[in-house]
TIPA-770758 format. One record per residue (C-alpha): z, x, y; residue number from 1; residue in one letter. Coordinates in steps of 0.5 Angstrom, whole numbers. Each point is the difference from the previous one (the first is absolute). Layout:
N
zz Z; xx X; yy Y; nr NUM; rest A
...
END
This chain:
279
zz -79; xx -181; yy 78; nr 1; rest X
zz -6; xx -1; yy -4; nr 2; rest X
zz -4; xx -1; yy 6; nr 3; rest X
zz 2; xx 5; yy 3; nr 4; rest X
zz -1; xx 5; yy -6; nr 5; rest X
zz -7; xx -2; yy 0; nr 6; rest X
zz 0; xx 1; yy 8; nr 7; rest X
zz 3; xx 7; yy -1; nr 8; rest X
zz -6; xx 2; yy -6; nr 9; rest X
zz -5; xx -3; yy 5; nr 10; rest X
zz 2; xx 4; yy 6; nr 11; rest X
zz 0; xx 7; yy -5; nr 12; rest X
zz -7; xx -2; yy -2; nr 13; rest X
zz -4; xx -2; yy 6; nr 14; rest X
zz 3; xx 6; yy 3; nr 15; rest X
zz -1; xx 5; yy -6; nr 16; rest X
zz -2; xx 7; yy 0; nr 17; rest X
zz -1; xx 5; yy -5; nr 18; rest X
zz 5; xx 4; yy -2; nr 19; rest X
zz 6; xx -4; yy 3; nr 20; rest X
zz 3; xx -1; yy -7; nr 21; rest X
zz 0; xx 6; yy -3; nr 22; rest X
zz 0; xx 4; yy 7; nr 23; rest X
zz 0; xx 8; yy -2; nr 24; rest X
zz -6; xx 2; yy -4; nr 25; rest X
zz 1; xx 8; yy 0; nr 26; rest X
zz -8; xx 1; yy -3; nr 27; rest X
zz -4; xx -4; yy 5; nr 28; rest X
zz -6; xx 3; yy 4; nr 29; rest X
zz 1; xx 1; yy 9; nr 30; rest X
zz -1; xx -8; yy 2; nr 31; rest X
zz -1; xx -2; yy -7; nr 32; rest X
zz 4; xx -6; yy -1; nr 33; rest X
zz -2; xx -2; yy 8; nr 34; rest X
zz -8; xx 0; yy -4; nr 35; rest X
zz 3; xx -4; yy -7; nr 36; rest X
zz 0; xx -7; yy -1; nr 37; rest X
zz 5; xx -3; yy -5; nr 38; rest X
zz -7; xx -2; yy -5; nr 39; rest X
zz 2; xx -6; yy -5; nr 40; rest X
zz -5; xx -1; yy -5; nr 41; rest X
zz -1; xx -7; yy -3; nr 42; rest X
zz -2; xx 0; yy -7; nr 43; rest X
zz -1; xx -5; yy -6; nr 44; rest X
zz -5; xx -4; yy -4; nr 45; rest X
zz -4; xx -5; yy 4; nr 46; rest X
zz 4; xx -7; yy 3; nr 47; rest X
zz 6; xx 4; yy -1; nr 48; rest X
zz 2; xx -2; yy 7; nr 49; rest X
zz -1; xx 7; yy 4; nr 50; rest X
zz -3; xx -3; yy 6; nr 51; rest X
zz 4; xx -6; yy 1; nr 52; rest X
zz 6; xx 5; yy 0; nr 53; rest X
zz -3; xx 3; yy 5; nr 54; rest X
zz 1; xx -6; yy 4; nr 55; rest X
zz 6; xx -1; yy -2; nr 56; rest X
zz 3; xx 6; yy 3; nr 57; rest X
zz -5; xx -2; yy 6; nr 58; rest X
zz 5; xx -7; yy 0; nr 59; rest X
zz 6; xx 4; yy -2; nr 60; rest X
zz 0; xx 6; yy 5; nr 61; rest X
zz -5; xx -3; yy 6; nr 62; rest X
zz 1; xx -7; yy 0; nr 63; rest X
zz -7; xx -1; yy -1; nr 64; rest X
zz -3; xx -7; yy -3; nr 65; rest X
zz -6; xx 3; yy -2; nr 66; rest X
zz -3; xx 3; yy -5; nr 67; rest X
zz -2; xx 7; yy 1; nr 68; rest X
zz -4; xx 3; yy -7; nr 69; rest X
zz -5; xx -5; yy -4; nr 70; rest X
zz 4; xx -3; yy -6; nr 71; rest X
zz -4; xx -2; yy -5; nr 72; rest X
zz -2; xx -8; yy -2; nr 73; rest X
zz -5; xx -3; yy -5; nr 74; rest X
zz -7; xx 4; yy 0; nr 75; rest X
zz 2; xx 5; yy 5; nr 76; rest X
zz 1; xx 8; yy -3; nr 77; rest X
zz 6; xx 1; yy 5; nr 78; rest X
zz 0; xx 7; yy 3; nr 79; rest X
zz -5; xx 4; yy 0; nr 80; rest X
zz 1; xx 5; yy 5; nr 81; rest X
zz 8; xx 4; yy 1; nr 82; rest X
zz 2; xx -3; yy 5; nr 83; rest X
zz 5; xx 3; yy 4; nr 84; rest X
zz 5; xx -4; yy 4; nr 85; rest X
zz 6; xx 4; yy 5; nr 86; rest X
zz 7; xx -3; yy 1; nr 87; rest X
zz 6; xx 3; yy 4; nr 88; rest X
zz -1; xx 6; yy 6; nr 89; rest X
zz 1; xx -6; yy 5; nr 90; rest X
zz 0; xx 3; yy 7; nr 91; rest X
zz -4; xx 6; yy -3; nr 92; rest X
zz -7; xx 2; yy -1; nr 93; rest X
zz 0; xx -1; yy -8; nr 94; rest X
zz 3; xx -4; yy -4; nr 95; rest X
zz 5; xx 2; yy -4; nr 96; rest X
zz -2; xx -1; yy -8; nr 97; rest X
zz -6; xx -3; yy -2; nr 98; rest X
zz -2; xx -4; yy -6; nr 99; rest X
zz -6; xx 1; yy -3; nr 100; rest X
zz -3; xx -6; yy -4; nr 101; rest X
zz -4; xx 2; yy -6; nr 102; rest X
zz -5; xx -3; yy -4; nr 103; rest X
zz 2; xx -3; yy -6; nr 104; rest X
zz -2; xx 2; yy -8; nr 105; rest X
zz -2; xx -6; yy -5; nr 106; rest X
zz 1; xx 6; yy -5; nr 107; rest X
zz 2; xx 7; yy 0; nr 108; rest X
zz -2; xx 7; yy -3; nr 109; rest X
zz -3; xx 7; yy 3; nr 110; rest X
zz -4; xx -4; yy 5; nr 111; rest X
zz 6; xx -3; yy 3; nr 112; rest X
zz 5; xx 7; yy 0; nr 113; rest X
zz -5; xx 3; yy 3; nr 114; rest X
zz -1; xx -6; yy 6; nr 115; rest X
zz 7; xx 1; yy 0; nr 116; rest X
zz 0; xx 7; yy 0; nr 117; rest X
zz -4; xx 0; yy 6; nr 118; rest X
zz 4; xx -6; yy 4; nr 119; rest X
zz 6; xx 5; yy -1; nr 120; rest X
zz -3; xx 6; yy 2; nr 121; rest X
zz -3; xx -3; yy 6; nr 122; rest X
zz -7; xx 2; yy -2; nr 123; rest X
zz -1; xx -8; yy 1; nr 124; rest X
zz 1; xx -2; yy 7; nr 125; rest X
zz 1; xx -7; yy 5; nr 126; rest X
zz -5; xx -5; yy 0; nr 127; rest X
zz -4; xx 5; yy -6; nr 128; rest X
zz -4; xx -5; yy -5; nr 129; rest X
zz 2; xx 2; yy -7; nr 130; rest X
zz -6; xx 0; yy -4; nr 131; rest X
zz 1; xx 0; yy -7; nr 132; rest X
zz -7; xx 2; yy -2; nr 133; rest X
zz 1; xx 7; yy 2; nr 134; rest X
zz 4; xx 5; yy -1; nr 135; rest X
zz 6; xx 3; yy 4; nr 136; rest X
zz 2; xx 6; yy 2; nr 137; rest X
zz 7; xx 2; yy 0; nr 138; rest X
zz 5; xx 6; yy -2; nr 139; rest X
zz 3; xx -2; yy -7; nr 140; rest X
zz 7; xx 5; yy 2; nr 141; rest X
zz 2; xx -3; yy 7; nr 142; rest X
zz 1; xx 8; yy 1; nr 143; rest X
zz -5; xx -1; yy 8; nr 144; rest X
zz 7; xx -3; yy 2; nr 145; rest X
zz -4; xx -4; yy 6; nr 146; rest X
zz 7; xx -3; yy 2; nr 147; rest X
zz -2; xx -4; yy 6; nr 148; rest X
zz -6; xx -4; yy -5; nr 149; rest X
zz 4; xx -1; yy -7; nr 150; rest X
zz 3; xx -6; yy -2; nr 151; rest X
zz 9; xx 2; yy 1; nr 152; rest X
zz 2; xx -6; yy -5; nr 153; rest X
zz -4; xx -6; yy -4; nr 154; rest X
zz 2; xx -7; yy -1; nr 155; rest X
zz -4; xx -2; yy -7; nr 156; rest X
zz 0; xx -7; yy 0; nr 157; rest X
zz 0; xx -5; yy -7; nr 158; rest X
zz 0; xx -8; yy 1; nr 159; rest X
zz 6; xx -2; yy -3; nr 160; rest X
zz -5; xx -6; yy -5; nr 161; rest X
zz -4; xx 5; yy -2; nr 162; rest X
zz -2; xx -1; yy -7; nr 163; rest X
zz -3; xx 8; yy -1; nr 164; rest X
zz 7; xx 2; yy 2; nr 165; rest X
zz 3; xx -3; yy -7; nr 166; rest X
zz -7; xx 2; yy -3; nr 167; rest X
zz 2; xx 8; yy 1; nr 168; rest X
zz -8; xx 0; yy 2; nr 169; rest X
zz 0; xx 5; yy 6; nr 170; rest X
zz 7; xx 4; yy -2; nr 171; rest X
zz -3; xx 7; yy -3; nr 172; rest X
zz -5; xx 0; yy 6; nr 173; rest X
zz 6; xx 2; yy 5; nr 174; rest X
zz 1; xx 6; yy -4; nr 175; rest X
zz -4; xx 6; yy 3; nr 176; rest X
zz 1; xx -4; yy 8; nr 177; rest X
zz 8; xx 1; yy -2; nr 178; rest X
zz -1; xx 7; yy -1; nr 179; rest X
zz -4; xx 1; yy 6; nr 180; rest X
zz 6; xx -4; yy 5; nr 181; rest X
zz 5; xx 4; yy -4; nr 182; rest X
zz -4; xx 7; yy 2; nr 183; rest X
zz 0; xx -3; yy 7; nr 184; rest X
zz 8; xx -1; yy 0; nr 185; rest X
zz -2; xx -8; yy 2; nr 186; rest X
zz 5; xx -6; yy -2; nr 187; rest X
zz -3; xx -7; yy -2; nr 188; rest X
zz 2; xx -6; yy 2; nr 189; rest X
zz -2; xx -6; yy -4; nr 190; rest X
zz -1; xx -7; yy 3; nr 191; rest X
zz -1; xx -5; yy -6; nr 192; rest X
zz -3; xx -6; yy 5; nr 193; rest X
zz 0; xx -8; yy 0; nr 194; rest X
zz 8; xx 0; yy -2; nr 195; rest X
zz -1; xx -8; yy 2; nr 196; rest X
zz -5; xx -1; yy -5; nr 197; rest X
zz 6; xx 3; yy -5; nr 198; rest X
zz 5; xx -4; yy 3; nr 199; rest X
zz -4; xx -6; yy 0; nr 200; rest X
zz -2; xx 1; yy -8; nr 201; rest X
zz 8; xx 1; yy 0; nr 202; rest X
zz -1; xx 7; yy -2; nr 203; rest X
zz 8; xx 2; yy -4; nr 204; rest X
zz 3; xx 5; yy 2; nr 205; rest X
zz -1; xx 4; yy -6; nr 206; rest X
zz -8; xx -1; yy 0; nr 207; rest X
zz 0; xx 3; yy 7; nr 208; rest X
zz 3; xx 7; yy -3; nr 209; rest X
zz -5; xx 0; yy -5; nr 210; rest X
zz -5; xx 0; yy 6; nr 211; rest X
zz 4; xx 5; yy 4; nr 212; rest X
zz 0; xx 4; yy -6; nr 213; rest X
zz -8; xx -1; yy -2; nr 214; rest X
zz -1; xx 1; yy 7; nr 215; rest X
zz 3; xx 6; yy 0; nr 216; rest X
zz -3; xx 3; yy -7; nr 217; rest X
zz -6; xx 0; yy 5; nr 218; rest X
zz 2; xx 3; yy 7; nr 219; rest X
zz 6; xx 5; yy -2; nr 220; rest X
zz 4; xx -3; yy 6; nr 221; rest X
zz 7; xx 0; yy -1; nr 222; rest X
zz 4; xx -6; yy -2; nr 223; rest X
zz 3; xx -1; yy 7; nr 224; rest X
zz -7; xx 1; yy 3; nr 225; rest X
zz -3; xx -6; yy -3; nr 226; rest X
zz 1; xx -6; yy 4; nr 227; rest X
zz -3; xx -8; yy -1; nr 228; rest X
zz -4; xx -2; yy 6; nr 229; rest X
zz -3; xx -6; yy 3; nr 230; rest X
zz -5; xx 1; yy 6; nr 231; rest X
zz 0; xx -5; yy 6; nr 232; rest X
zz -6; xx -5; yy 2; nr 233; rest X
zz -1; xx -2; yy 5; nr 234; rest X
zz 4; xx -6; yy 3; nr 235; rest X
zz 5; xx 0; yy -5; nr 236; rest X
zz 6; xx 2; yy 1; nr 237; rest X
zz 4; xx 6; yy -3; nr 238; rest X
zz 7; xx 0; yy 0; nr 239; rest X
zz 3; xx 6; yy 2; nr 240; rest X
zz 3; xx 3; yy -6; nr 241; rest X
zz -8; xx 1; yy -2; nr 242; rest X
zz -1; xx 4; yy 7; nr 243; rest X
zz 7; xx 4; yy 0; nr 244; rest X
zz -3; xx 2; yy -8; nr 245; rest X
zz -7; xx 1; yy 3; nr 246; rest X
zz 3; xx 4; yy 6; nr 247; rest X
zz 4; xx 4; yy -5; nr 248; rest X
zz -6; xx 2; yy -4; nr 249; rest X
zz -4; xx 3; yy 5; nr 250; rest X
zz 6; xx 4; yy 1; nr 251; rest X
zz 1; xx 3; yy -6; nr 252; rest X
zz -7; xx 2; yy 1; nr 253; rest X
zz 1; xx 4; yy 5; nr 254; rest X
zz 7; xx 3; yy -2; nr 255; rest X
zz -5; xx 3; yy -7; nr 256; rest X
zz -6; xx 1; yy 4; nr 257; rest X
zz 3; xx 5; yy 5; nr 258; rest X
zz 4; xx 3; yy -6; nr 259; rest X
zz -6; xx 1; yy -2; nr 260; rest X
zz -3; xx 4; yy 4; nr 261; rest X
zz 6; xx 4; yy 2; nr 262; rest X
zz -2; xx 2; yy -8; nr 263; rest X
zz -7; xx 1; yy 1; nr 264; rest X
zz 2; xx 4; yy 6; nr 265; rest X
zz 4; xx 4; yy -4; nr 266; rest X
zz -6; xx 0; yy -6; nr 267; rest X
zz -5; xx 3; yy 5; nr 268; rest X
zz 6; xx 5; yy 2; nr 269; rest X
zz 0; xx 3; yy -7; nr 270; rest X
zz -7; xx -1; yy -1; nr 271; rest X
zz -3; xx 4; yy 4; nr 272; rest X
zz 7; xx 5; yy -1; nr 273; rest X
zz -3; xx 1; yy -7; nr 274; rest X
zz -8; xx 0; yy 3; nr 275; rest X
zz 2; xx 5; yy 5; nr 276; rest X
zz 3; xx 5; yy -7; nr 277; rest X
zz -6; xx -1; yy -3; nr 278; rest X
zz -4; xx 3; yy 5; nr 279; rest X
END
């Protein structure tokens, strides 16, 4: 029965289209969902684990043993660029979804909202380097409502051994960004990585909600939309359970994202209603 679930979750990711969850989207633009791409945003402090989940799924939906996004490594800085990568759609023109591997923080504070921000709107696009030495122009509203170029749902990725979590280093820096998602009607789903370095640790239970909940306290993400992981490497095995809990998570994503953009439709619907009456 397992395999045969994995099989089924496969089988809807590789051909996934946007809008075949959620279906009825009443606010859309004439040929708007045929142009969108669900867009996954992946964010987290650096090492975090964001480009090995990307090939993760890669391993999990395609069947690919190779590594797609750069993971970071002793001595090298990891992703530098957003790089996007496009999943689902087989038998089509487009993928399906795409998820966007962000540039990892070591700290967090106003340059790093704004980094955010600018990934969010779209204002930071595939392949663009993210030069922190200069500023970044972005709308701090999310009013442009530029559907087909914003993120629809972040994962935020925590490793789960991370001493900054206990710490409570960065927790009051996510503040102003919650807002920002909440404006947005954007889910977050959080992923607390290296769950085999806690396994092996021998992690009791009871410490591993007091990661969930620590994490939590960073993200804002729901109890139910907080997952432990542990990412493949290359020729290692990965039991099905873990591809079956891999698959399930990228369709959790893209059941919020397209929520989400039936919303913003909707927010865009009664934004330019209430421009309109003030004119």
């Amino acid at each position: 029965m397992a395999g045969s679930e994995v099989e089924n979750a496969r089988c809807f990711l590789k051909y996934y289209q946007t809008g075949q969850i959620v279906k009825d989207f009443p606010d859309a633009h004439r040929g708007e969902m045929k142009r969108t791409d669900v867009r996954v945003g992946l964010f987290g402090l650096t090492g975090s684990g964001k480009s090995s989940f990307v090939n993760t799924v890669s391993r999990c939906v395609e069947g690919k043993d190779m590594e797609l996004a750069m993971v970071q490594s002793s001595g090298a800085e990891g992703t530098v660029i957003l790089e996007e990568f496009g999943f689902g759609g087989e038998g089509t023109d487009k993928p399906g979804f795409r998820l966007l591997d962000t540039r990892g923080f070591d700290i967090l504070g106003e340059d790093a909202n704004k980094e955010m921000l600018a990934i969010l709107n779209g204002d930071i696009r595939d392949g663009q380097f993210i030069d922190r030495g200069k500023s970044i122009k972005t709308s701090m509203l999310g009013h442009d409502y530029q559907l087909s170029r914003e993120i629809h749902v972040v994962l935020w990725f925590v490793k789960g051994t991370d001493p900054r979590l206990e710490s409570g280093t960065y927790q009051s820096h996510m503040q102003f960004l919650r807002m920002q998602l909440l404006n947005r009607a954007m889910k977050t789903l959080t992923i607390i990585t290296h769950d085999d370095e806690l396994q092996r640790k021998g992690c009791t239970e009871q410490q591993r909600q007091d990661i969930v909940e620590l994490a939590r306290q960073i993200t804002g993400s729901d109890r139910d939309q907080t997952y432990f992981v542990t990412n493949y490497m290359m020729e290692k095995p990965f039991p099905t359970e873990r591809v079956q809990q891999v698959l399930d998570i990228v369709k959790i994503a893209l059941n919020a994202a397209e929520h989400t953009i039936r919303m913003r439709q909707s927010k865009r619907k009664q934004h330019n209603r209430m421009v309109n009456l003030s004119n």
